[in-house]
PDB file of N, CA, C, O and CB in Angstrom:
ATOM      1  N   UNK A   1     -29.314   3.531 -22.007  1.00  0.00           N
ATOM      2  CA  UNK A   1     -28.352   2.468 -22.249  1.00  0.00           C
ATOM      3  C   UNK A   1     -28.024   1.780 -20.918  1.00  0.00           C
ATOM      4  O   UNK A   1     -27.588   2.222 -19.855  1.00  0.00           O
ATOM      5  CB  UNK A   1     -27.062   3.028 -22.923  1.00  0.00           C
ATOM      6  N   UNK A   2     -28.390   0.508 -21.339  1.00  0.00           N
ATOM      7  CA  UNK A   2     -27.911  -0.188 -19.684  1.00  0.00           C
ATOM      8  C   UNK A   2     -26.554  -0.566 -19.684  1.00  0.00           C
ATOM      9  O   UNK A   2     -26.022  -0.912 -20.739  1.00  0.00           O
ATOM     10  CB  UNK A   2     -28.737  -1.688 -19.188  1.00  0.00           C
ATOM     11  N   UNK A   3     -25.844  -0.536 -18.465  1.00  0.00           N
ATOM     12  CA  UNK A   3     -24.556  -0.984 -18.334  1.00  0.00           C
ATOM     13  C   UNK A   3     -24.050  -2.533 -18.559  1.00  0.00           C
ATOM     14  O   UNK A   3     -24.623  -3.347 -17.835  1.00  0.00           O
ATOM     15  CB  UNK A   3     -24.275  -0.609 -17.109  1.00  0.00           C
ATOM     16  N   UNK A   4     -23.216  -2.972 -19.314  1.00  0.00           N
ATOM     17  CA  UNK A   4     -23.157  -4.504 -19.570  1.00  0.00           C
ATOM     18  C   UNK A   4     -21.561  -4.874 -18.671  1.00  0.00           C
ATOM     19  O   UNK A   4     -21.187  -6.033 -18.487  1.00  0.00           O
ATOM     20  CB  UNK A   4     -23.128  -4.904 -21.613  1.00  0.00           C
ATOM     21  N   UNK A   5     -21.076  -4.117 -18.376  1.00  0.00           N
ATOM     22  CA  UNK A   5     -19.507  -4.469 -17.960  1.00  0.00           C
ATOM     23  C   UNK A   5     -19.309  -3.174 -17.160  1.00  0.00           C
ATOM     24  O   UNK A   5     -19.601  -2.012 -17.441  1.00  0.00           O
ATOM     25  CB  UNK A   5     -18.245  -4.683 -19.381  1.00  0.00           C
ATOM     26  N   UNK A   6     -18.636  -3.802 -15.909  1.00  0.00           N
ATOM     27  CA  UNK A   6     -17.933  -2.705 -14.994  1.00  0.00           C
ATOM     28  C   UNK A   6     -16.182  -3.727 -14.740  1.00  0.00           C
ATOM     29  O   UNK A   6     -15.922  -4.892 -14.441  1.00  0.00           O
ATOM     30  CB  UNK A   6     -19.187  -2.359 -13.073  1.00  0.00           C
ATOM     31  N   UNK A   7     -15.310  -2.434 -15.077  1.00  0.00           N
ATOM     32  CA  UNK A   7     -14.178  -2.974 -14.466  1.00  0.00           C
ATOM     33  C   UNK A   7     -13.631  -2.602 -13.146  1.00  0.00           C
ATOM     34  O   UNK A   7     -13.516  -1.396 -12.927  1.00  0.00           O
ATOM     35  CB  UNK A   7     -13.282  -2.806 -15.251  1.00  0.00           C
ATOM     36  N   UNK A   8     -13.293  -3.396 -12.278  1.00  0.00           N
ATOM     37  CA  UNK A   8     -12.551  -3.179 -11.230  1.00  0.00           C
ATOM     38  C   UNK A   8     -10.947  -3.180 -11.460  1.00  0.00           C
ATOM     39  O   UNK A   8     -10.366  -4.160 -11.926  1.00  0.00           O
ATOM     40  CB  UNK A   8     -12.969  -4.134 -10.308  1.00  0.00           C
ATOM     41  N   UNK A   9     -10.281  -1.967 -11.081  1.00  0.00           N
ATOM     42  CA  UNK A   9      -8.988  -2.179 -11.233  1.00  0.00           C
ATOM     43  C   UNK A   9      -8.458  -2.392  -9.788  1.00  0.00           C
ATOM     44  O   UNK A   9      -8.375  -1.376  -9.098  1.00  0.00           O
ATOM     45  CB  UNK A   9      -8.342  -1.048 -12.005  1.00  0.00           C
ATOM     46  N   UNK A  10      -8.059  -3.671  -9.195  1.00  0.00           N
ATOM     47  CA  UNK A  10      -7.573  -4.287  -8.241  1.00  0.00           C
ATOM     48  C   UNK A  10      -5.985  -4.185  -8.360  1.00  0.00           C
ATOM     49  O   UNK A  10      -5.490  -3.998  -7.249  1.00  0.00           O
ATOM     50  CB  UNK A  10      -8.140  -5.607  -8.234  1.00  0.00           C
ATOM     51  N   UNK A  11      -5.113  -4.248  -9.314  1.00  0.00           N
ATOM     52  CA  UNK A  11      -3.903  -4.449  -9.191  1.00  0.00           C
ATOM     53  C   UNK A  11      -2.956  -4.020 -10.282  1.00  0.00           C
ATOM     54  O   UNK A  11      -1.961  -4.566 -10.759  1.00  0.00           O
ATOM     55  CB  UNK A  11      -3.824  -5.632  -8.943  1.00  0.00           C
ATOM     56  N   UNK A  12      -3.512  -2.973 -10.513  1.00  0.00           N
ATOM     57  CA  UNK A  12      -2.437  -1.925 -11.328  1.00  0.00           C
ATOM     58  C   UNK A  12      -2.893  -1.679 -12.593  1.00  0.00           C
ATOM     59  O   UNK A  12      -2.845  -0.574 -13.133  1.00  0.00           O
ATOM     60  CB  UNK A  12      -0.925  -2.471 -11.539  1.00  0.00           C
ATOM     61  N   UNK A  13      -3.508  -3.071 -13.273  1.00  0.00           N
ATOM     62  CA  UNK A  13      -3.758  -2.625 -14.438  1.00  0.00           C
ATOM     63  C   UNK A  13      -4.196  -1.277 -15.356  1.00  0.00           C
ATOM     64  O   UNK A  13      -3.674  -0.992 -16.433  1.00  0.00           O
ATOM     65  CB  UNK A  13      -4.339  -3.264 -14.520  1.00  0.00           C
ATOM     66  N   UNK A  14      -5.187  -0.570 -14.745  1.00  0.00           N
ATOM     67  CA  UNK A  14      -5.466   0.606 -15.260  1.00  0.00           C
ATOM     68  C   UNK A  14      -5.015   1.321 -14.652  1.00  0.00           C
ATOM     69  O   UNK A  14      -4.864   2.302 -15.379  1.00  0.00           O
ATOM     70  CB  UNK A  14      -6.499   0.925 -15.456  1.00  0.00           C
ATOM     71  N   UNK A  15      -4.416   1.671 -13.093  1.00  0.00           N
ATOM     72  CA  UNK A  15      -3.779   2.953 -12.740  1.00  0.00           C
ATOM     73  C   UNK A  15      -3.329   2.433 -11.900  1.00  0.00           C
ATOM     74  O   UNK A  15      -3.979   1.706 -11.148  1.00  0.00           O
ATOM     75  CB  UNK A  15      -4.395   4.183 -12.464  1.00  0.00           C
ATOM     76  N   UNK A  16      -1.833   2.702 -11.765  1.00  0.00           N
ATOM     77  CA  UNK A  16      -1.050   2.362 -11.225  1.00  0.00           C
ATOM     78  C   UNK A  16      -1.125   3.307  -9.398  1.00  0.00           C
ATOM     79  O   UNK A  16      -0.573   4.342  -9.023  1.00  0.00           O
ATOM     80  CB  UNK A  16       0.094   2.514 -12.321  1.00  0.00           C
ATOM     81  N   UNK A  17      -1.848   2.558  -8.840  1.00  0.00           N
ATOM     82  CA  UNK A  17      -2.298   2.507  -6.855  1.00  0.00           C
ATOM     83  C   UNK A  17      -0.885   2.241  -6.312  1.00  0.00           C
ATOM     84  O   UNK A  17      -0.916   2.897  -5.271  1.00  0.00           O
ATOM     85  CB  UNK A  17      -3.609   0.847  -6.134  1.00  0.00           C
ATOM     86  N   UNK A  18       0.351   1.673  -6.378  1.00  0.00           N
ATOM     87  CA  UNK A  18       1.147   1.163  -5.455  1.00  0.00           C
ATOM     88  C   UNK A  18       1.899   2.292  -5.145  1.00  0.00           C
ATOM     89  O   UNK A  18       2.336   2.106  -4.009  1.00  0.00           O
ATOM     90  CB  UNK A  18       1.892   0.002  -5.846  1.00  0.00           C
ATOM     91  N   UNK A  19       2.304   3.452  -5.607  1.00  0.00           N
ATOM     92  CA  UNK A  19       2.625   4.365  -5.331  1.00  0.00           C
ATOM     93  C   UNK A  19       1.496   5.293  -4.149  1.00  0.00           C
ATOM     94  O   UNK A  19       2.136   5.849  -3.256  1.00  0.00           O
ATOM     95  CB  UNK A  19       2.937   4.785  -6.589  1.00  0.00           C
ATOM     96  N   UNK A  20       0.199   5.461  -4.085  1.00  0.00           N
ATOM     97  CA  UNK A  20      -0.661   6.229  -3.729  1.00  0.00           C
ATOM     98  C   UNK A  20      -0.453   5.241  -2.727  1.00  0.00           C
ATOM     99  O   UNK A  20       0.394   5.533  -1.882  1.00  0.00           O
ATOM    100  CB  UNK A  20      -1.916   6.654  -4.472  1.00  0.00           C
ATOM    101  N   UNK A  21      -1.297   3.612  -2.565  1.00  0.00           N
ATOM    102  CA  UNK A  21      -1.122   2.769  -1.527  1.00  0.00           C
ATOM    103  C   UNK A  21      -0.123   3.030  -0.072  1.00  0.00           C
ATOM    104  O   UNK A  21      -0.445   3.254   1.095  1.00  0.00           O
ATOM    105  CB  UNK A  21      -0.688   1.694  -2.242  1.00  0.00           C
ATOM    106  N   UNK A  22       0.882   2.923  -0.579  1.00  0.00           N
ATOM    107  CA  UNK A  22       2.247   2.936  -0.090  1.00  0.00           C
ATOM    108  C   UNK A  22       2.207   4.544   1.114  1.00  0.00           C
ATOM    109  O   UNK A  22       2.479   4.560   2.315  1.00  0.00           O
ATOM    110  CB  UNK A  22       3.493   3.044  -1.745  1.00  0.00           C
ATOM    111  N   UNK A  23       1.750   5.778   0.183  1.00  0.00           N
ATOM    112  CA  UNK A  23       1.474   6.879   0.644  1.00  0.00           C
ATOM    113  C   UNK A  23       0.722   6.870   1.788  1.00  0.00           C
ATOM    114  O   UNK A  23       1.234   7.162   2.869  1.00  0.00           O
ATOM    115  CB  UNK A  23       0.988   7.529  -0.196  1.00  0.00           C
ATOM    116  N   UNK A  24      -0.467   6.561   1.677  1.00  0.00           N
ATOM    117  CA  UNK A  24      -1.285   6.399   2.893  1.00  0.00           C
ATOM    118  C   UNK A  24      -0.564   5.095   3.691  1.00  0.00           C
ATOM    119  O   UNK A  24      -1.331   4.429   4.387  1.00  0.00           O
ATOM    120  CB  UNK A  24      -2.988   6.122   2.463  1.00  0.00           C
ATOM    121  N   UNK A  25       0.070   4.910   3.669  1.00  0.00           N
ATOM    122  CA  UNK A  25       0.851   3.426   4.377  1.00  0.00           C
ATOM    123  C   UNK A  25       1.549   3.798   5.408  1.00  0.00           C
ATOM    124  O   UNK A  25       1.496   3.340   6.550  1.00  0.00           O
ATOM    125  CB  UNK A  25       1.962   2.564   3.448  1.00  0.00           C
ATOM    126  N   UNK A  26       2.534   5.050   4.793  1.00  0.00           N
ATOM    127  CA  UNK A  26       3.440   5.456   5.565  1.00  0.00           C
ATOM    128  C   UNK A  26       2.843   7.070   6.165  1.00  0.00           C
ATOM    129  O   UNK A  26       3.640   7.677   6.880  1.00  0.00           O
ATOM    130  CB  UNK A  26       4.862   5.400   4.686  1.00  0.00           C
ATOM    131  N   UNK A  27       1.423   7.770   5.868  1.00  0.00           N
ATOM    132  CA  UNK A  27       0.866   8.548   6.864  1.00  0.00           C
ATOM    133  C   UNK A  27       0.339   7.738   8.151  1.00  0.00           C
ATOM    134  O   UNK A  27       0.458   8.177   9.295  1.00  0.00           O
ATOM    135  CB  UNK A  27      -0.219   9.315   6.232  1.00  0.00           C
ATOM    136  N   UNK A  28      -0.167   6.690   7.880  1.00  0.00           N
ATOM    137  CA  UNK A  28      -0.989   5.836   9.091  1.00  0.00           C
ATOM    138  C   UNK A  28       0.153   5.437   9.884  1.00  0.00           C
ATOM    139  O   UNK A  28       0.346   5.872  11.019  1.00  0.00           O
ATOM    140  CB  UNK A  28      -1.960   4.379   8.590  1.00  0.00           C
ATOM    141  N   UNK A  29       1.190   4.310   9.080  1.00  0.00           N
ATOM    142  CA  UNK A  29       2.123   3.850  10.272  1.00  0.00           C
ATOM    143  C   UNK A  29       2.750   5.202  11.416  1.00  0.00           C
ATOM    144  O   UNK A  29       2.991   5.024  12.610  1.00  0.00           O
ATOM    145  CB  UNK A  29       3.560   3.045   9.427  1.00  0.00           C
ATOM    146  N   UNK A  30       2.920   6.590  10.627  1.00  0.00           N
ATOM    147  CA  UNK A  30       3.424   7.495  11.604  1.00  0.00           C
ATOM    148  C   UNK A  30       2.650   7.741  12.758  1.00  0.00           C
ATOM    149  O   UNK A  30       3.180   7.965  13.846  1.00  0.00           O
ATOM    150  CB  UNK A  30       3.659   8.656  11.054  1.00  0.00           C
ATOM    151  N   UNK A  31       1.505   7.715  12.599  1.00  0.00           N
ATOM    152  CA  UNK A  31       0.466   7.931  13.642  1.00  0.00           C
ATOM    153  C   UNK A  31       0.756   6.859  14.881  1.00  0.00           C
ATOM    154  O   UNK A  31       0.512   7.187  16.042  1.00  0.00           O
ATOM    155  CB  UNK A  31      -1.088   7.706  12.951  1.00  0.00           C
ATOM    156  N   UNK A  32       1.074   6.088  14.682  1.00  0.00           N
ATOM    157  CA  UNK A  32       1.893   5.014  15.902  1.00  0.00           C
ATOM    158  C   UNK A  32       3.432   5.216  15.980  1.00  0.00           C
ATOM    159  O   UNK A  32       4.089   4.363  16.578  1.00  0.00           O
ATOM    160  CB  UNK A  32       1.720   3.237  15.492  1.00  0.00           C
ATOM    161  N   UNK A  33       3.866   5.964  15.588  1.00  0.00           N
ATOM    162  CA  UNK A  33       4.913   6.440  15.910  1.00  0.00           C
ATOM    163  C   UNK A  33       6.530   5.674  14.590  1.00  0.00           C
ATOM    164  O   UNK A  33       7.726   5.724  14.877  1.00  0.00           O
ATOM    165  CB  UNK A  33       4.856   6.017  17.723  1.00  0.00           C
ATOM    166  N   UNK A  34       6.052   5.197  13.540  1.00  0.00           N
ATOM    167  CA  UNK A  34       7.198   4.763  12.884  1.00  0.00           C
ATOM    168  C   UNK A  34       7.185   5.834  11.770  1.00  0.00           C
ATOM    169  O   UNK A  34       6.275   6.390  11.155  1.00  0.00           O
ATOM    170  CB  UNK A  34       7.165   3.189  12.402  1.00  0.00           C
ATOM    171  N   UNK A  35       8.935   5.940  11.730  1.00  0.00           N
ATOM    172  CA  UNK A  35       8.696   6.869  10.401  1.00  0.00           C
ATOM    173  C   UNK A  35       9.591   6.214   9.331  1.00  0.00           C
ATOM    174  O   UNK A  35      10.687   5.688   9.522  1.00  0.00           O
ATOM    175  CB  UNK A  35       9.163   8.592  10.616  1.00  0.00           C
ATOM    176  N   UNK A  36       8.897   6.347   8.129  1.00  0.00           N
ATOM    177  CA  UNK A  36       9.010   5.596   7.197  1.00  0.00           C
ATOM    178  C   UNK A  36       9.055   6.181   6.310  1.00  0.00           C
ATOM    179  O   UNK A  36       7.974   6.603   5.902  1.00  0.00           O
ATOM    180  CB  UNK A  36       8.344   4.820   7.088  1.00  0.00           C
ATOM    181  N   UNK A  37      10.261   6.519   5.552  1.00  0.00           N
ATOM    182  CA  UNK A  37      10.410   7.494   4.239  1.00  0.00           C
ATOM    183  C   UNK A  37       9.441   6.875   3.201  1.00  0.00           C
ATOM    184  O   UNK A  37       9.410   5.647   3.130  1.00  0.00           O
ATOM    185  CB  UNK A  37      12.082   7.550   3.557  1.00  0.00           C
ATOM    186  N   UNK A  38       8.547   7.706   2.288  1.00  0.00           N
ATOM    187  CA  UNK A  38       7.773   6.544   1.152  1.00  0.00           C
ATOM    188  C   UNK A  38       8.867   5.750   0.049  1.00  0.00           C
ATOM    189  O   UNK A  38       8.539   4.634  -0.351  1.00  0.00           O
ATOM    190  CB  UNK A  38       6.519   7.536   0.004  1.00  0.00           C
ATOM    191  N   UNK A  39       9.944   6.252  -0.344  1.00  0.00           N
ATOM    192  CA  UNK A  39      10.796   5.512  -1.176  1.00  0.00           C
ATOM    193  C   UNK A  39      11.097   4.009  -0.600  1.00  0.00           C
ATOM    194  O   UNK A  39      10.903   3.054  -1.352  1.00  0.00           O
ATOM    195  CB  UNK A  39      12.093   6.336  -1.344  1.00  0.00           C
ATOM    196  N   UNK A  40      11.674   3.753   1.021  1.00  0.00           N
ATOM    197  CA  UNK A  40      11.676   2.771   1.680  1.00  0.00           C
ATOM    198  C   UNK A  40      10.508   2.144   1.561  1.00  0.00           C
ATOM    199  O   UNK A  40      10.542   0.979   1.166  1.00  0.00           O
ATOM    200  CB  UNK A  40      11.999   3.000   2.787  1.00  0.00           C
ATOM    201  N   UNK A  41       8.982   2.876   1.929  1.00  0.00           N
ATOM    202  CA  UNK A  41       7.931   1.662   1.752  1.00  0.00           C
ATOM    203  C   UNK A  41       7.965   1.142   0.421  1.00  0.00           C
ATOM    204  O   UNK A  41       7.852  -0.083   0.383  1.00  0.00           O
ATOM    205  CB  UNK A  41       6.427   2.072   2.029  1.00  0.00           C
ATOM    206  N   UNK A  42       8.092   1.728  -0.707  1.00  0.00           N
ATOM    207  CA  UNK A  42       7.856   0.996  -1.757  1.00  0.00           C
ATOM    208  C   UNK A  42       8.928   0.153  -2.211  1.00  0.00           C
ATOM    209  O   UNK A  42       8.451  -0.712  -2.946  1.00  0.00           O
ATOM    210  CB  UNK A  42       7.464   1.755  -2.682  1.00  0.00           C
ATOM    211  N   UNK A  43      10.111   0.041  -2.092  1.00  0.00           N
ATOM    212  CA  UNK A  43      10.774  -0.679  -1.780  1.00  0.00           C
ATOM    213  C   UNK A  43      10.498  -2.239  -0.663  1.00  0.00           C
ATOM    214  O   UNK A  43      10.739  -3.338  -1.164  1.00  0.00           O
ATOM    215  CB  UNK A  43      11.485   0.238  -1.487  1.00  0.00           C
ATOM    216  N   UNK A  44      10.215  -2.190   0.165  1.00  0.00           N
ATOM    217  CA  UNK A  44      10.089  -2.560   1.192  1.00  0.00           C
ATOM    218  C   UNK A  44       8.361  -3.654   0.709  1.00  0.00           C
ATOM    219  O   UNK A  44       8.351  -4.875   0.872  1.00  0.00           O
ATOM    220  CB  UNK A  44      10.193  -1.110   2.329  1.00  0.00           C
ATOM    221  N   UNK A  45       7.507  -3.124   0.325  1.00  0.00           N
ATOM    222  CA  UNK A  45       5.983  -3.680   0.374  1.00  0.00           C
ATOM    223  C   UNK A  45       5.989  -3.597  -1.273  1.00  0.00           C
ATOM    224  O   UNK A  45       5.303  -4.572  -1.581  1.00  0.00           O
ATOM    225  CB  UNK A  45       4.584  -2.579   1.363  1.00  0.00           C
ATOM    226  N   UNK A  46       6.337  -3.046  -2.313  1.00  0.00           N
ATOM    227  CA  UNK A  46       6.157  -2.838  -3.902  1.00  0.00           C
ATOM    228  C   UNK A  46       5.615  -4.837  -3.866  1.00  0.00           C
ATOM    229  O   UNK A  46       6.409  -5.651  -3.395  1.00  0.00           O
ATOM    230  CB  UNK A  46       8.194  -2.145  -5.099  1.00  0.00           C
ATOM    231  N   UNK A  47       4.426  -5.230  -4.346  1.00  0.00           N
ATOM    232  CA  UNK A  47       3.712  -6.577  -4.635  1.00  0.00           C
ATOM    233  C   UNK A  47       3.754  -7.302  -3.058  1.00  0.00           C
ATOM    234  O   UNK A  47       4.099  -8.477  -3.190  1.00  0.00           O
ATOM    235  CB  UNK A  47       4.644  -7.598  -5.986  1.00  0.00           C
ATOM    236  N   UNK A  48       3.641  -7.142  -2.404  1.00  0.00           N
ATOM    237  CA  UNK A  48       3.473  -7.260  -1.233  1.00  0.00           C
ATOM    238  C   UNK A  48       1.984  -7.891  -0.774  1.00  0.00           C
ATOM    239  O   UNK A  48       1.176  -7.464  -1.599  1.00  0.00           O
ATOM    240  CB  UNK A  48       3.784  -6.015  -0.775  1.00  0.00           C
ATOM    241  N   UNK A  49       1.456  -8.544  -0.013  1.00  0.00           N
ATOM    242  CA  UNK A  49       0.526  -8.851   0.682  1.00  0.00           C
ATOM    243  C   UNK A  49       0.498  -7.938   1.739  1.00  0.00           C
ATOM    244  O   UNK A  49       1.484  -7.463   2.303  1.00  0.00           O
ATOM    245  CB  UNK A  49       0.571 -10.080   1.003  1.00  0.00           C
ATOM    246  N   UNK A  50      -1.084  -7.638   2.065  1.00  0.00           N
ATOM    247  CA  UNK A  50      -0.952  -6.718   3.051  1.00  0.00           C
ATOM    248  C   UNK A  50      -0.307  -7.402   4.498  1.00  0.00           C
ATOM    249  O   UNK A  50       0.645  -6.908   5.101  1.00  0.00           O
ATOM    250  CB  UNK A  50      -2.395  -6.086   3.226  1.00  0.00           C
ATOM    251  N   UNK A  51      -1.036  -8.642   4.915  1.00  0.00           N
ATOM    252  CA  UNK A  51      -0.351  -9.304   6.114  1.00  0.00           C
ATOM    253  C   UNK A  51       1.112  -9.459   5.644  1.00  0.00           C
ATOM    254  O   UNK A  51       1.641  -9.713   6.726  1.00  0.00           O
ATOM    255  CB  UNK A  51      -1.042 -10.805   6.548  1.00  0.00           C
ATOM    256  N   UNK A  52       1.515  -9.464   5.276  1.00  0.00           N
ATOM    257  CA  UNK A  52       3.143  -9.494   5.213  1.00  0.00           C
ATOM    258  C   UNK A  52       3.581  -7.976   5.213  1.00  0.00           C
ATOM    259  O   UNK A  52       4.793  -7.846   5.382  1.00  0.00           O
ATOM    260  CB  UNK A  52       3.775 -10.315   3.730  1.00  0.00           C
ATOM    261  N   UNK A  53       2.886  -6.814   5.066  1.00  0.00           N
ATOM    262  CA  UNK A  53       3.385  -5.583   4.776  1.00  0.00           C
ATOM    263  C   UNK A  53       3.004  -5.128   6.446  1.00  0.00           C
ATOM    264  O   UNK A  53       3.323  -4.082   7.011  1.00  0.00           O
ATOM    265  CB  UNK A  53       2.601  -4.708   3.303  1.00  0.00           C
ATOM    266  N   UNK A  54       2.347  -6.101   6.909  1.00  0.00           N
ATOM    267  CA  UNK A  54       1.532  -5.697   8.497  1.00  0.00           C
ATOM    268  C   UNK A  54       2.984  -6.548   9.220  1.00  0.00           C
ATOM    269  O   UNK A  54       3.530  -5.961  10.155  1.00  0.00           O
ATOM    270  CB  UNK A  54      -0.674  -6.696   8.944  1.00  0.00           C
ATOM    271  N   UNK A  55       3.260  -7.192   9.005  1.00  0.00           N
ATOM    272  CA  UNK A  55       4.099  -8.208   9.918  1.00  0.00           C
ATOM    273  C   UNK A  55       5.328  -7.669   9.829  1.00  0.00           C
ATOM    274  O   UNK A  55       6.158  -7.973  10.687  1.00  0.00           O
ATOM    275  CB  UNK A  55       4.144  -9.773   9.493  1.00  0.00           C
ATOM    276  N   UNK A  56       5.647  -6.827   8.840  1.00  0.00           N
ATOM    277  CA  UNK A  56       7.030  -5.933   8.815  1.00  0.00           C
ATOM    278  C   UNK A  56       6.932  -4.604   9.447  1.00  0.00           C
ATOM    279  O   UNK A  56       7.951  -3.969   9.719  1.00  0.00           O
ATOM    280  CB  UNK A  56       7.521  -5.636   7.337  1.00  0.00           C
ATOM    281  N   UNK A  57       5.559  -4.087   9.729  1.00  0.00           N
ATOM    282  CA  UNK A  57       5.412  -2.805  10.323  1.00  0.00           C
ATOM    283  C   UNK A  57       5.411  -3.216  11.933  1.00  0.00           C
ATOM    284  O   UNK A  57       5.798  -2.521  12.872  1.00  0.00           O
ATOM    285  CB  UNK A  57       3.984  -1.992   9.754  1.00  0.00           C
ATOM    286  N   UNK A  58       4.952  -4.325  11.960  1.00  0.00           N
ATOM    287  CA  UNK A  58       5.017  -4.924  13.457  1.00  0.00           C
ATOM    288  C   UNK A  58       6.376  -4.840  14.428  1.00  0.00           C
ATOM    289  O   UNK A  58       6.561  -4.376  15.553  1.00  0.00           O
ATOM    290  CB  UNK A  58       4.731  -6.459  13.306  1.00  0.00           C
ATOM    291  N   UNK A  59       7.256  -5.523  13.440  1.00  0.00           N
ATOM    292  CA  UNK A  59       8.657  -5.623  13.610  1.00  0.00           C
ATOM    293  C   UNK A  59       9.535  -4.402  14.115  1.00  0.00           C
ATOM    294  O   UNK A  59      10.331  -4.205  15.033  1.00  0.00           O
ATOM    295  CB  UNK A  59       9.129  -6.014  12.385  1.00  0.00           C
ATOM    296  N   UNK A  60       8.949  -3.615  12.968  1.00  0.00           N
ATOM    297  CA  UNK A  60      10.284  -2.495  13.049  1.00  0.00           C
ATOM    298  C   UNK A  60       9.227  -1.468  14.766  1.00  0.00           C
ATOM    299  O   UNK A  60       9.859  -0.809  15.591  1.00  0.00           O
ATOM    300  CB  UNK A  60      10.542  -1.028  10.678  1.00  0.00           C
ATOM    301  N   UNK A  61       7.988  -1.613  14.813  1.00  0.00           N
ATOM    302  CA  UNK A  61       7.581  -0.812  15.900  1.00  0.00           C
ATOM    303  C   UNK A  61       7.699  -1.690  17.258  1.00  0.00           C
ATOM    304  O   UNK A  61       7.087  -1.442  18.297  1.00  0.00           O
ATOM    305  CB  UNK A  61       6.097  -0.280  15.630  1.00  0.00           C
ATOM    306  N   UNK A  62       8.514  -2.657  17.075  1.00  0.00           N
ATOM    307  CA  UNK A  62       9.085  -3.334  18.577  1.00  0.00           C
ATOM    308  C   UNK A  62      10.249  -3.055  19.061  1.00  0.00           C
ATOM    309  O   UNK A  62      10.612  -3.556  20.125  1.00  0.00           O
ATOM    310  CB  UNK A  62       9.215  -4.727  18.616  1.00  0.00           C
TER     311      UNK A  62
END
């Protein structure tokens, strides 16, 4: 059987990523030294663009 359709889930539709996203968000930013409870990131970035979620991590590590 050949494959006729592949879905990409980009933005929640089938499994909800913004929670997991967010997770690895706030292991990486610590590695430069910000600490960032995950409840605050998702708050904070929840539909977010990443350059805008970059330009707020910028901020708070100045």
């Amino acid at each position: 059987m050949q494959t006729e359709l592949v879905i990409f889930d980009c933005d929640g539709v089938l499994v909800d990523s913004e929670a997991l996203g967010n997770r690895v968000l706030v292991e990486f930013v610590a590695e430069f030294g910000l600490a960032l409870e995950l409840e605050e990131a998702i708050l904070l970035f929840k539909g977010c663009k990443m350059a805008d979620c970059v330009a707020v991590i910028e901020q708070r590590l100045l």
